[in-house]
C-alpha positions as a Markdown table, in Angstrom:
| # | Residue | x | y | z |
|---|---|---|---|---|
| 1 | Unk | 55.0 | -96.2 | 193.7 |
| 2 | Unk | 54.1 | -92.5 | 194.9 |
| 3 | Unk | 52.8 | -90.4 | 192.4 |
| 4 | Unk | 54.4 | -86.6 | 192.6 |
| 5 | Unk | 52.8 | -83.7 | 191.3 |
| 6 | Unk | 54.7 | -83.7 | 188.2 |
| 7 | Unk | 53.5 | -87.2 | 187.2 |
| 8 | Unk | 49.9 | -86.0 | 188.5 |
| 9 | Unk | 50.1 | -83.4 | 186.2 |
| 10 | Unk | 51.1 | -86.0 | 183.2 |
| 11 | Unk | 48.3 | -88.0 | 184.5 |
| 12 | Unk | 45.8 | -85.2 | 184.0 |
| 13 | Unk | 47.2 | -84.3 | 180.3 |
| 14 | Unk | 46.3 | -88.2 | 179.6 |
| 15 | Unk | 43.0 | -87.6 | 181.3 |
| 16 | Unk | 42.0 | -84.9 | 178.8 |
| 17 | Unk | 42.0 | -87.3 | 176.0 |
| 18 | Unk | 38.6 | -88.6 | 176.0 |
| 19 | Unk | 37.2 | -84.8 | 176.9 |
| 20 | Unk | 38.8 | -83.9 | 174.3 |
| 21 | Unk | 37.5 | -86.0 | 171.5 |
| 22 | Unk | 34.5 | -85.7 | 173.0 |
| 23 | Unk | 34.2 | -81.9 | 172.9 |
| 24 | Unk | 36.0 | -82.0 | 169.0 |
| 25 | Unk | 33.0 | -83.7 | 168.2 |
| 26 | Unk | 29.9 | -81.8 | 169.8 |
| 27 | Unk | 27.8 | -80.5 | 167.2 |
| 28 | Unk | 27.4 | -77.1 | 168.9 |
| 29 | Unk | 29.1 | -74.2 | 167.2 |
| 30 | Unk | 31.3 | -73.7 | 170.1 |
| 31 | Unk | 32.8 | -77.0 | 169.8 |
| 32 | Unk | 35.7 | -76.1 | 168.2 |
| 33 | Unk | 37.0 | -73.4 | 170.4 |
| 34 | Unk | 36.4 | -75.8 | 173.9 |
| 35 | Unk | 38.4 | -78.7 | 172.0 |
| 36 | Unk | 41.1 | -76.0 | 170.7 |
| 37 | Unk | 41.3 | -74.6 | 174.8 |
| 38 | Unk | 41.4 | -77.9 | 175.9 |
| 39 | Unk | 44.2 | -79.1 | 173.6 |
| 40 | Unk | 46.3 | -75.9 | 174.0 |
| 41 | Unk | 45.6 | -76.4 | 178.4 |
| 42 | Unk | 47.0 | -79.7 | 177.7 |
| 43 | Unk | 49.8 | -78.4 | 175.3 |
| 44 | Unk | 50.4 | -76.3 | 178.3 |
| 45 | Unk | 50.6 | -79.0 | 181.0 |
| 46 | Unk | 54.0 | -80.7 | 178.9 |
| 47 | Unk | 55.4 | -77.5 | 179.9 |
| 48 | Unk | 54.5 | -77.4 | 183.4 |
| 49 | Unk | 55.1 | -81.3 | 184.7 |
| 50 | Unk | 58.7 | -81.0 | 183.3 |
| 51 | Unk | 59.1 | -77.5 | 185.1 |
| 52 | Unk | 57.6 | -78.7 | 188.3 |
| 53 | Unk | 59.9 | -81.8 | 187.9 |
| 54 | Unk | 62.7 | -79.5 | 188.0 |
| 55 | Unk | 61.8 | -77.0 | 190.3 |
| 56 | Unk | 60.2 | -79.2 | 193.2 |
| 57 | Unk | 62.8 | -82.1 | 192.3 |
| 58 | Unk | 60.5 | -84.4 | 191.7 |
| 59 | Unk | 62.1 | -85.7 | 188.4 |
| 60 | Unk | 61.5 | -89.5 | 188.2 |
| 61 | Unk | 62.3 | -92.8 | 186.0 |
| 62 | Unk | 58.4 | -93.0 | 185.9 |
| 63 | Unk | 57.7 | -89.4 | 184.9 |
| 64 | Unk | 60.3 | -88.9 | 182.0 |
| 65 | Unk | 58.6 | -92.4 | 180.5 |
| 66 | Unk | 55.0 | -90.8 | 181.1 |
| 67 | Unk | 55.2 | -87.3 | 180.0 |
| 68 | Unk | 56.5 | -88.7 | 176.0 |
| 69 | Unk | 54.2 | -91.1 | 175.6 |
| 70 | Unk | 51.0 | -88.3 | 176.9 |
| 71 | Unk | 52.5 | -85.8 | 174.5 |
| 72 | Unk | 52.6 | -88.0 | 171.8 |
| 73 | Unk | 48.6 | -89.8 | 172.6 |
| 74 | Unk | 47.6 | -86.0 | 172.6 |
| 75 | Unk | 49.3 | -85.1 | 168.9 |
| 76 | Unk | 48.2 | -88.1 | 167.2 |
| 77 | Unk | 44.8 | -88.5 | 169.0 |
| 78 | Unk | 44.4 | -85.0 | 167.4 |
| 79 | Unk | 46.2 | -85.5 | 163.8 |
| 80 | Unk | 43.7 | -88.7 | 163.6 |
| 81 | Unk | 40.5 | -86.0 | 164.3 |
| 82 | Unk | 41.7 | -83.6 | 162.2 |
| 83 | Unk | 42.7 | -86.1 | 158.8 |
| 84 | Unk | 39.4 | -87.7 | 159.6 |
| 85 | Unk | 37.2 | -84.4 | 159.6 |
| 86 | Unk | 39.4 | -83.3 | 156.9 |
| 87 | Unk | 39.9 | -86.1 | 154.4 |
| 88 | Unk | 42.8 | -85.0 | 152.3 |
| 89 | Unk | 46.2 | -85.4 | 150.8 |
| 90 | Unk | 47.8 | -82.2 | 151.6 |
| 91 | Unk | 46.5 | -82.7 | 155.5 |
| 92 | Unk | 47.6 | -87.2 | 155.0 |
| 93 | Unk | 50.9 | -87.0 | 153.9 |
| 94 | Unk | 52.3 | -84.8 | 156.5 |
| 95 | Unk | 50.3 | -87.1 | 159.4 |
| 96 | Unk | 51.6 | -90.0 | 158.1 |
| 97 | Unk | 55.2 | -88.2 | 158.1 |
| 98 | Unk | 54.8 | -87.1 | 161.8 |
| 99 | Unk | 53.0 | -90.1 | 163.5 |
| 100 | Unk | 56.1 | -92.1 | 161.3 |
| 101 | Unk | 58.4 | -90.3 | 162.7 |
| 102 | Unk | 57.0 | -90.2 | 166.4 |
| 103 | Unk | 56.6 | -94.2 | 166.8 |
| 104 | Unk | 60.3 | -94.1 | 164.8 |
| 105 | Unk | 62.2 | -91.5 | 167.1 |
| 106 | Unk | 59.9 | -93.8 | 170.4 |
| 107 | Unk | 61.2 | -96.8 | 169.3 |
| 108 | Unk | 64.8 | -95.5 | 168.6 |
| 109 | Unk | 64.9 | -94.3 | 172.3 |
| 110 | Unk | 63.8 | -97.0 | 173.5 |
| 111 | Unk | 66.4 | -99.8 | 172.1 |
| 112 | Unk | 68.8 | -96.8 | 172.5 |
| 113 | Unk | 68.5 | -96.8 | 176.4 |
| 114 | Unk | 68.1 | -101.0 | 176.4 |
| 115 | Unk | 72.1 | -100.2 | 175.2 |
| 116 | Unk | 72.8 | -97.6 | 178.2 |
| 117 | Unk | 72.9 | -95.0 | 175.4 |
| 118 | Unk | 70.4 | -92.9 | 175.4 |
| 119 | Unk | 71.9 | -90.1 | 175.9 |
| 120 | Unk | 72.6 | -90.3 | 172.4 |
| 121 | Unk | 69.2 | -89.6 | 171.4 |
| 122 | Unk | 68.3 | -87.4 | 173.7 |
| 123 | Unk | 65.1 | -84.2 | 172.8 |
| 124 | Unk | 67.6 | -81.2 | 170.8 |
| 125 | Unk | 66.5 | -77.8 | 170.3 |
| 126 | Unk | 64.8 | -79.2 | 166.9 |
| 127 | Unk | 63.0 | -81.3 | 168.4 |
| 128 | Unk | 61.5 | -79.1 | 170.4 |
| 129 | Unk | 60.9 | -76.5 | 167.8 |
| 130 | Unk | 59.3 | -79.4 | 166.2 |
| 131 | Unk | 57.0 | -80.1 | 169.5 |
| 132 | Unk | 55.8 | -75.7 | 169.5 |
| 133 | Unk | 55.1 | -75.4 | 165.7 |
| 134 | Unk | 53.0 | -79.1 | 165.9 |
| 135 | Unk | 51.4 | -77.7 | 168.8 |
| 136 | Unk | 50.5 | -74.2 | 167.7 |
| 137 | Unk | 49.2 | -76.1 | 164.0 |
| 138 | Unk | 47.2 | -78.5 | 165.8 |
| 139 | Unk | 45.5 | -75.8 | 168.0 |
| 140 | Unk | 44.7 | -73.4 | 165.0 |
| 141 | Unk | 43.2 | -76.8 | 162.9 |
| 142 | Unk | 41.3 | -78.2 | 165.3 |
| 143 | Unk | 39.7 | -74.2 | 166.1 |
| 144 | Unk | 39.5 | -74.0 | 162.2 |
| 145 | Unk | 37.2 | -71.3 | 162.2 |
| 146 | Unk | 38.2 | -67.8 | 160.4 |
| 147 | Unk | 39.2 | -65.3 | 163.3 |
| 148 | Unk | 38.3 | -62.0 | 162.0 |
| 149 | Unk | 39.2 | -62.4 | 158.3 |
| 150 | Unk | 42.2 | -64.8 | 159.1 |
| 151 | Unk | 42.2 | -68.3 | 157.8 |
| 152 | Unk | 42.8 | -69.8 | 160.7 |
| 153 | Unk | 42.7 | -73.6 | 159.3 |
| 154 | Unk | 45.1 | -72.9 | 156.0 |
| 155 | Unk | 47.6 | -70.7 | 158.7 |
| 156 | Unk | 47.6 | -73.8 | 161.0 |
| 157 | Unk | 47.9 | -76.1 | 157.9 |
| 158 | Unk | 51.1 | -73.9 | 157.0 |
| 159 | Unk | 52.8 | -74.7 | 160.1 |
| 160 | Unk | 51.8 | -78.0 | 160.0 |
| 161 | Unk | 53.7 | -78.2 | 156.8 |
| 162 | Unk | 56.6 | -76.5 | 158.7 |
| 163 | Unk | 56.1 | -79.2 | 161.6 |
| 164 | Unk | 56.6 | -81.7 | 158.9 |
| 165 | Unk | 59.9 | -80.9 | 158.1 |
| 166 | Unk | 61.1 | -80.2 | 161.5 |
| 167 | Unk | 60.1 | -83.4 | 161.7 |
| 168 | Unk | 61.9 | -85.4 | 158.9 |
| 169 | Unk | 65.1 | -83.0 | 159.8 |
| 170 | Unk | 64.8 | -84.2 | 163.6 |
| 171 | Unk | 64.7 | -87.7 | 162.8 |
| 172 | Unk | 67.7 | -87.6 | 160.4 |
| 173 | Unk | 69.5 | -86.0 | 163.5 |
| 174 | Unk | 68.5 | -88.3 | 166.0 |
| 175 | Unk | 69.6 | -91.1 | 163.2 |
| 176 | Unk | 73.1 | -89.4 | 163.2 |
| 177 | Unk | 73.5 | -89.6 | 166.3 |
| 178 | Unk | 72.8 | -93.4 | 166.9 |
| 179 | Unk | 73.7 | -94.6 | 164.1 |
| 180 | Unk | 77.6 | -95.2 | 165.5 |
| 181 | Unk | 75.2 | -97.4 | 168.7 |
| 182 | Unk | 72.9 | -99.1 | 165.5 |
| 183 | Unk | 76.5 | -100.1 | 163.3 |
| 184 | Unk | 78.1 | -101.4 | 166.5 |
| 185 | Unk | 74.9 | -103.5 | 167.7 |
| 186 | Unk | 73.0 | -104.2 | 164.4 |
C-alpha cells in the first residue's frame, strides 16, 4: 500500500498522541499551553488531510478509515486527561455521553457499510458542528489557565456542555437514518 500525503498527514495526527500526553503532564508551568498547541495543530491536521484528499485527489478506502479513528484517539485520549486531572461529575457525565456516543455512531458505520449502506450514516452538518465545539472545549480545558481575567477552563467546560448535546442530537439523527437498514436486518 502507498501512503499519500493525506494519509501521512493522518499518520502524523496519530503520532502526536504520545507527545501530547506527555507534554499535558510536564510539571512546568508552560505545560498546559504546549499540550493545548499541540492538540489544536492536531485539531488542525483533521482539516487539512481531508482537504489535501480532495484537492490533490488522493482520497482513499484507507484514508477515510484512518482519519475517524485519529480524530476520535485524539478526543478521547484528551477527555480521559482532562476527567482524570479534573475528577468530577459535571466534567464525567458529559465524557461518558461523548466517548458513548463516539464508539456508538463507530460501530453504527461500521455494520452500516458491512450492508452497502453507509451512506445512510454518513458525517451531517451536526456532526460536524459537534466535531468544532468538542474541539474548541477540549483546547480551552486542557489550556485551563485564566487568559487575562477570562475563565478559560469554565468557558471551555460551557461548550463542552454544548458538545454534549450536539452530541446526543447527532446520534439520534444518525439513528433515524438507519434505523429503516437496523428494522430490515435486525
Amino acid at each position: 500500500m502507498k501512503v499519500t500525503i493525506p494519509t501521512a498527514v493522518t499518520l502524523f495526527r496519530i503520532a502526536l498522541i504520545p507527545l501530547f500526553v506527555i507534554v499535558f503532564y510536564l510539571p512546568f508551568p508552560w505545560s498546559d499551553l504546549a499540550a493545548a498547541a499541540i492538540f489544536a495543530f492536531a485539531s488542525l491536521t483533521d482539516w487539512v488531510d481531508g482537504y489535501l484528499a480532495r484537492v490533490l485527489k488522493q482520497e482513499s478506502s484507507f484514508g477515510a478509515f484512518l482519519d475517524p479513528v485519529a480524530d476520535k484517539l485524539m478526543v478521547v485520549v484528551a477527555i480521559v486527561l482532562i476527567v482524570e486531572s479534573h475528577p468530577s461529575v459535571y466534567i464525567a457525565i458529559p465524557s461518558v455521553i461523548i466517548i458513548a456516543r463516539e464508539i456508538s455512531v463507530s460501530a453504527l458505520r461500521e455494520w452500516m457499510a458491512e450492508l452497502g449502506s453507509r451512506a445512510a450514516v454518513k458525517v451531517s452538518f451536526l456532526g460536524k458542528a459537534k466535531t468544532t465545539t468538542q474541539l474548541i472545549s477540549l483546547i480551552l480545558m486542557i489550556y485551563s489557565e485564566p487568559y487575562f481575567d477570562l475563565p478559560t477552563f469554565e468557558i471551555g467546560l460551557v461548550i463542552y456542555y454544548l458538545a454534549a448535546f450536539f452530541t446526543v442530537v447527532s446520534m439520534v439523527l444518525y439513528l433515524r437514518a438507519a434505523w429503516p437498514v437496523i428494522a430490515k436486518n435486525g
